[in-house]
DRENDO-1510 file (C-alpha; in Angstrom, 1 decimal, always signed):
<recs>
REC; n; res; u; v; w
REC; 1; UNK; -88.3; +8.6; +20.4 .
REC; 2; UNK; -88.1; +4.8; +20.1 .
REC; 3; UNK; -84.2; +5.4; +19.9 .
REC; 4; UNK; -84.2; +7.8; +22.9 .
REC; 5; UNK; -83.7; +11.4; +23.6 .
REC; 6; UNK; -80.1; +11.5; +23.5 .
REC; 7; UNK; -80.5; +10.5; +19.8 .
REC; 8; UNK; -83.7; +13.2; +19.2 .
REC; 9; UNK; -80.8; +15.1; +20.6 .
REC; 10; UNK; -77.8; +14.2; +18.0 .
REC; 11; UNK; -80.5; +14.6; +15.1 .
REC; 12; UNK; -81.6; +18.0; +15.8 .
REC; 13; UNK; -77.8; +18.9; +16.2 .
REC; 14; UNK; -76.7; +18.3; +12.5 .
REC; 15; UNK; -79.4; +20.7; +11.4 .
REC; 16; UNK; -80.0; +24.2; +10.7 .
REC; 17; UNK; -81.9; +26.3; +13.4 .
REC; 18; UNK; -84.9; +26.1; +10.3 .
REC; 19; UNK; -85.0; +22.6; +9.8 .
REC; 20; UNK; -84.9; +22.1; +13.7 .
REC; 21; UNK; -87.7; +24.0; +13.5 .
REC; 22; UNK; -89.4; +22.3; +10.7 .
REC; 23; UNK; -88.7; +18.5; +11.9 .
REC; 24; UNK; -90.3; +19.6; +15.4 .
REC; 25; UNK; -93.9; +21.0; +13.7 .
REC; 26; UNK; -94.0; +17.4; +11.5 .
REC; 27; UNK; -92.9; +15.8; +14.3 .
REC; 28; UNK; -95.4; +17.2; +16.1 .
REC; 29; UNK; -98.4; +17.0; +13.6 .
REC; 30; UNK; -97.2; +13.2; +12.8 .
REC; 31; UNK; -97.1; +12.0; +16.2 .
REC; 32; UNK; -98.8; +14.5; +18.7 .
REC; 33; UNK; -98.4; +11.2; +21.6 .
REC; 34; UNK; -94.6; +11.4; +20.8 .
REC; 35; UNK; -94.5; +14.6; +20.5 .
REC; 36; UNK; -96.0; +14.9; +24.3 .
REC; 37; UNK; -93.9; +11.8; +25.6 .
REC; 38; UNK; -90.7; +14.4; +24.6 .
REC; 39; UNK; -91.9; +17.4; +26.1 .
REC; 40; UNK; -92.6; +15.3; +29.4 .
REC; 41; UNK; -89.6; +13.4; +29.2 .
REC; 42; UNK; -87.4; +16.5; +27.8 .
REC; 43; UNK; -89.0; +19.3; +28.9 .
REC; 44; UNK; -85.8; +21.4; +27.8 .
REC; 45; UNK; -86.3; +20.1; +24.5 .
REC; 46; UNK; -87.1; +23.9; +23.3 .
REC; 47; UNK; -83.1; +24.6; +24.5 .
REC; 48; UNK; -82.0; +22.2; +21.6 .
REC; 49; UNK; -83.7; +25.0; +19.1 .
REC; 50; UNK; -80.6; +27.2; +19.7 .
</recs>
């Protein structure tokens, strides 16, 4: 998050739909704060799955 959401973005482009998945649940378990800053600040975040 620090590097912005266009970069949460790019990362979660050069993966596989299951390590999208994967990186979100860590990410999400790591940092719940983050984890809520994205969903407010990106709240098509779940889009980037696809």
């Amino acid at each position: 998050m620090e590097y912005g959401i266009d970069a949460v973005k790019e990362l979660l482009s050069t993966l596989t739909i299951d390590e999208r998945l994967g990186v979100m649940l860590e990410f999400e378990d790591a940092s719940p704060d983050k984890f809520a800053q994205l969903v407010a600040d990106a709240p098509q975040w779940t889009e980037w799955m696809a």
